[in-house]
C-alpha positions in Angstrom: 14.6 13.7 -6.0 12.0 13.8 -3.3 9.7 10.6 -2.5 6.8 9.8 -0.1 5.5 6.3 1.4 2.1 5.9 1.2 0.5 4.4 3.9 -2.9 4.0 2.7 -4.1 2.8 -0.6 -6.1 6.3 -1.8 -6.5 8.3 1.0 -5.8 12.0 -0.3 -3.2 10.4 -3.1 -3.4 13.3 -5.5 -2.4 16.0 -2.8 0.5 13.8 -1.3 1.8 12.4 -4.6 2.1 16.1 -6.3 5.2 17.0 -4.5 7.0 13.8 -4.8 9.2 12.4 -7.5 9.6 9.1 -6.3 6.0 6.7 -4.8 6.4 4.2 -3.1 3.6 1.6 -1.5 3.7 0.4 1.6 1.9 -2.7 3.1 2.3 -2.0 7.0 0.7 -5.0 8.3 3.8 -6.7 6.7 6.0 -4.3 9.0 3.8 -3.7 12.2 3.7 -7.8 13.1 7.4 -8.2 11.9 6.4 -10.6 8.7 6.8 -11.0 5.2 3.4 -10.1 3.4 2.7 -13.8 2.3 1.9 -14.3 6.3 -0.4 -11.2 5.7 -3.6 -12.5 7.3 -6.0 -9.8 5.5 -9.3 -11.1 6.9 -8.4 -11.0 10.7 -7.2 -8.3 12.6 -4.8 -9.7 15.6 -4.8 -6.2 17.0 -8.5 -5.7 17.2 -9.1 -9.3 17.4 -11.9 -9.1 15.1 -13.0 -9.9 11.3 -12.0 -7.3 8.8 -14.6 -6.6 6.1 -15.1 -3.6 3.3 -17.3 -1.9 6.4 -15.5 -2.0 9.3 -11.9 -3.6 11.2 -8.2 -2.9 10.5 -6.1 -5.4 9.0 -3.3 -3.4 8.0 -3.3 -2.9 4.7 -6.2 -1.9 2.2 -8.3 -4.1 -0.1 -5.3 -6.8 0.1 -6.0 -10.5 0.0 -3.1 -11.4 2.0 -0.2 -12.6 0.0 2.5 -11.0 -2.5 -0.2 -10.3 -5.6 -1.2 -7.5 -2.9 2.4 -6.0 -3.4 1.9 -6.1 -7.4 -1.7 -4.6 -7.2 -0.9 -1.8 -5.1 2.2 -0.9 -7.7 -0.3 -1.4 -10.6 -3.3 0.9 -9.2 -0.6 3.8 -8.0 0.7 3.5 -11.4 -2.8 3.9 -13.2 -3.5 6.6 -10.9 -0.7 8.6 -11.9 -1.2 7.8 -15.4 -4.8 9.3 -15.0 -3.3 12.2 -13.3 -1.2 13.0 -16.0 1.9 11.9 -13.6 3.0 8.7 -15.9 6.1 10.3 -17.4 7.5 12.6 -14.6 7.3 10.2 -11.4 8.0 6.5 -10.4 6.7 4.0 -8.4 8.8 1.7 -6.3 8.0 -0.8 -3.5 9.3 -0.6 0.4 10.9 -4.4 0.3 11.4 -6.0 3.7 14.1 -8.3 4.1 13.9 -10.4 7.3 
């Protein structure tokens, strides 16, 4: 089986997923400071040093809140996507634990 890490929460999902047996989310924030995602600070960037809002700044990791129901969402709307692309029976969605 084939899989692919999405980085992003929809950016081009339809042309990346349609290859790909296996999808799997990704929070990067998580990775990229070396935390679990309940230290996820989705409002503040610490890169940027500035606010993250819907219009502008980078925190990381796309419409999260900052804590593990972002892990759960992001499963949830990949799953509902491929459900609406007709995807639901013939590929999975799994999650990129990190284990500190």
């Amino acid at each position: 089986p084939s899989s692919i890490v999405l980085n992003c929460e929809s950016l081009h999902f339809s042309p990346y997923v349609t290859g790909a047996d296996i999808v799997l989310e990704y929070i990067p924030a998580a990775r990229q400071f070396g935390c679990p995602p309940t230290y996820l600070d989705a409002t503040f960037s610490p890169v940027w040093r500035a606010p993250c809002t819907p219009d502008s700044g980078y925190c990381g990791c796309d419409n999260c809140k900052g804590g593990l129901i972002d892990i759960r969402a992001r499963i949830q709307t990949y799953k509902d996507r491929l459900d609406i692309l007709d995807y639901d029976r013939s590929k999975t969605v799994w999650t990129t634990p990190q284990a500190i």
